[in-house]
Backbone bond lengths (Angstrom), bond angles and torsions (degrees), N, CA, C in turn:
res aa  C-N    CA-C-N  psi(-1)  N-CA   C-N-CA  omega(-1)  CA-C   N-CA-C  phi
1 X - - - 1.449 - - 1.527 109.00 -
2 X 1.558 117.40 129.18 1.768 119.09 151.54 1.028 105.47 -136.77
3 X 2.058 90.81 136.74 1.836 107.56 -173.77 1.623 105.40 64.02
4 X 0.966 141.46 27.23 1.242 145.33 162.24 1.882 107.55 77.36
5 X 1.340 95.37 30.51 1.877 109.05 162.29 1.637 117.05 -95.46
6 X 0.705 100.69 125.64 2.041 102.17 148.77 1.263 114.42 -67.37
7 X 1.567 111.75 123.82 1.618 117.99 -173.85 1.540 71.25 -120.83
8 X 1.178 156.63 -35.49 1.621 113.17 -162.21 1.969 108.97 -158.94
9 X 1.082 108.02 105.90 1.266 108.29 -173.73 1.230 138.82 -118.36
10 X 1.154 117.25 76.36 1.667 136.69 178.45 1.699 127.94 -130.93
11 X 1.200 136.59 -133.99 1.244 119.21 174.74 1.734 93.93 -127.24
12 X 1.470 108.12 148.38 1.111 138.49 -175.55 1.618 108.19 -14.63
13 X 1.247 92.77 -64.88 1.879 118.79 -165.79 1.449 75.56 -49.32
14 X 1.610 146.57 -82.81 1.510 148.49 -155.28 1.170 123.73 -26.06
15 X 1.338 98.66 -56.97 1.428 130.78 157.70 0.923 130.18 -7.03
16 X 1.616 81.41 -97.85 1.682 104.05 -172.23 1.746 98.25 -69.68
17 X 0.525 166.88 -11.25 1.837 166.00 -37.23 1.885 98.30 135.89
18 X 1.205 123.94 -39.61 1.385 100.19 -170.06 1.944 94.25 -154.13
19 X 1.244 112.23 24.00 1.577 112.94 179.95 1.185 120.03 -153.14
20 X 1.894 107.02 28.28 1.278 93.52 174.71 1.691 122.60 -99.28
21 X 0.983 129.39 -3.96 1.320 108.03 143.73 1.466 131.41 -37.62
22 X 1.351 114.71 -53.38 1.930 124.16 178.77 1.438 97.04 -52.47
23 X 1.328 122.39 -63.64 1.661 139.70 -170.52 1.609 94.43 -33.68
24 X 1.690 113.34 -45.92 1.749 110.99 -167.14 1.028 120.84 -88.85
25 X 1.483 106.65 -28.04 1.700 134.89 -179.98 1.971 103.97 -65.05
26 X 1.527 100.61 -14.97 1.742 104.51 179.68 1.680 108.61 -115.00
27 X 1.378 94.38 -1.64 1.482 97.28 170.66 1.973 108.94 100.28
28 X 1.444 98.69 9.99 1.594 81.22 -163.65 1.901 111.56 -104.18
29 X 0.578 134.50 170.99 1.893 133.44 -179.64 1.295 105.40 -89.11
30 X 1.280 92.87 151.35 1.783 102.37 144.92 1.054 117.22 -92.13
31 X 1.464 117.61 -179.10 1.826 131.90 -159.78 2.030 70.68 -96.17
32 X 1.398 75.66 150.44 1.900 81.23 167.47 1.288 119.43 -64.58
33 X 1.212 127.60 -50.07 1.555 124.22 176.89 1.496 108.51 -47.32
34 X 1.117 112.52 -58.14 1.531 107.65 -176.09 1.334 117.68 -63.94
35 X 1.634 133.54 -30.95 0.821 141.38 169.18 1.725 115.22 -52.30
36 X 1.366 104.63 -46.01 2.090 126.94 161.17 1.525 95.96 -41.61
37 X 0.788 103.27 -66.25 1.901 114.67 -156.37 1.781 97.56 -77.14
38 X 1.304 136.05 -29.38 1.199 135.77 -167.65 1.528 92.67 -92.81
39 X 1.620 129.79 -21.14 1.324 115.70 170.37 1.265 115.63 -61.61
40 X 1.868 102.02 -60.46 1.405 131.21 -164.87 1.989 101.93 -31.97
41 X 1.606 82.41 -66.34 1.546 96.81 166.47 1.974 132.37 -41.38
42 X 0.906 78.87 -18.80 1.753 100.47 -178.15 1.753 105.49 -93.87
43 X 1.646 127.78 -46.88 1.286 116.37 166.79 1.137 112.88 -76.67
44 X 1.693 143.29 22.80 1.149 134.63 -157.61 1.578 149.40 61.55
45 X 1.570 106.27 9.81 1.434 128.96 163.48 2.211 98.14 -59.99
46 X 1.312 101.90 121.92 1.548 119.55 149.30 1.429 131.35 -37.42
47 X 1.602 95.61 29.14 1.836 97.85 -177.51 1.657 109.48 -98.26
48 X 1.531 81.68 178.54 1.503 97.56 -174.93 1.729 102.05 -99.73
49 X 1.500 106.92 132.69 1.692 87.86 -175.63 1.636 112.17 -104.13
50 X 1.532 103.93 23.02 1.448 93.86 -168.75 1.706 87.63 -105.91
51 X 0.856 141.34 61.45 1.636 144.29 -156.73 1.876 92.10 -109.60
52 X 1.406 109.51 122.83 1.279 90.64 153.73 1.403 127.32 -136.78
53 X 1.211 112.54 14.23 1.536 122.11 172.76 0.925 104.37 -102.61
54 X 1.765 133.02 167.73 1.103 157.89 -179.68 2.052 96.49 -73.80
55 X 1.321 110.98 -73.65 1.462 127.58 158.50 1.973 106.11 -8.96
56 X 1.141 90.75 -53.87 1.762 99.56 -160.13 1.449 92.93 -74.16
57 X 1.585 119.40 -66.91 1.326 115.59 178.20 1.647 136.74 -52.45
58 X 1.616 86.78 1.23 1.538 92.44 -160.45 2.078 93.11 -97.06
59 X 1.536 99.08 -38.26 1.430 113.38 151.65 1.862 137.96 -27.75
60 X 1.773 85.91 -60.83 1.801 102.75 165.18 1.607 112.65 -66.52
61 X 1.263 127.66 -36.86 1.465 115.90 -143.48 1.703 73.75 -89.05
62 X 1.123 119.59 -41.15 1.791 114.72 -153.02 1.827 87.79 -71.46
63 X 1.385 141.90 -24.71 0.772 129.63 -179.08 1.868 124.55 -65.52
64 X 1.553 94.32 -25.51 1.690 96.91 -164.65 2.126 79.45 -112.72
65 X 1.217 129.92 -22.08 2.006 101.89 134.64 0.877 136.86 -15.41
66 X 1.783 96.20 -83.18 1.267 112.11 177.73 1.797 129.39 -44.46
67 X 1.545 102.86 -23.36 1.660 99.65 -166.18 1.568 120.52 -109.66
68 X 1.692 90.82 9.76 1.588 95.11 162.16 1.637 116.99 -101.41
């Protein structure tokens, strides 16, 4: 919400997954893991950036391990 609007309404995973620029552009963070995985995703690692558990990310990284 700004000024008592809805700027973005879906579930978390969406979110964080396809709005985080807006999310920063309003001043707000990511969860650290996702923030990990939204880098990874940023130098060109094959991740998923809507990750928000530790569990999930721990899933992605062993995946692009696993494939070298």
């Amino acid at each position: 919400m700004e000024n008592g609007r809805i700027l973005m309404d879906d579930t978390p995973r969406k979110i964080f997954q396809e709005s985080i620029e807006k999310l920063e552009s309003i001043g707000l963070s990511l969860p650290p893991v996702t923030n990990l995985m939204y880098k990874l995703k940023k130098i060109g690692k094959p991740v998923n950036s809507g990750i928000l558990t530790v569990e999930e990310a721990k899933e992605e990284i062993l995946k692009i391990v696993k494939k070298k």
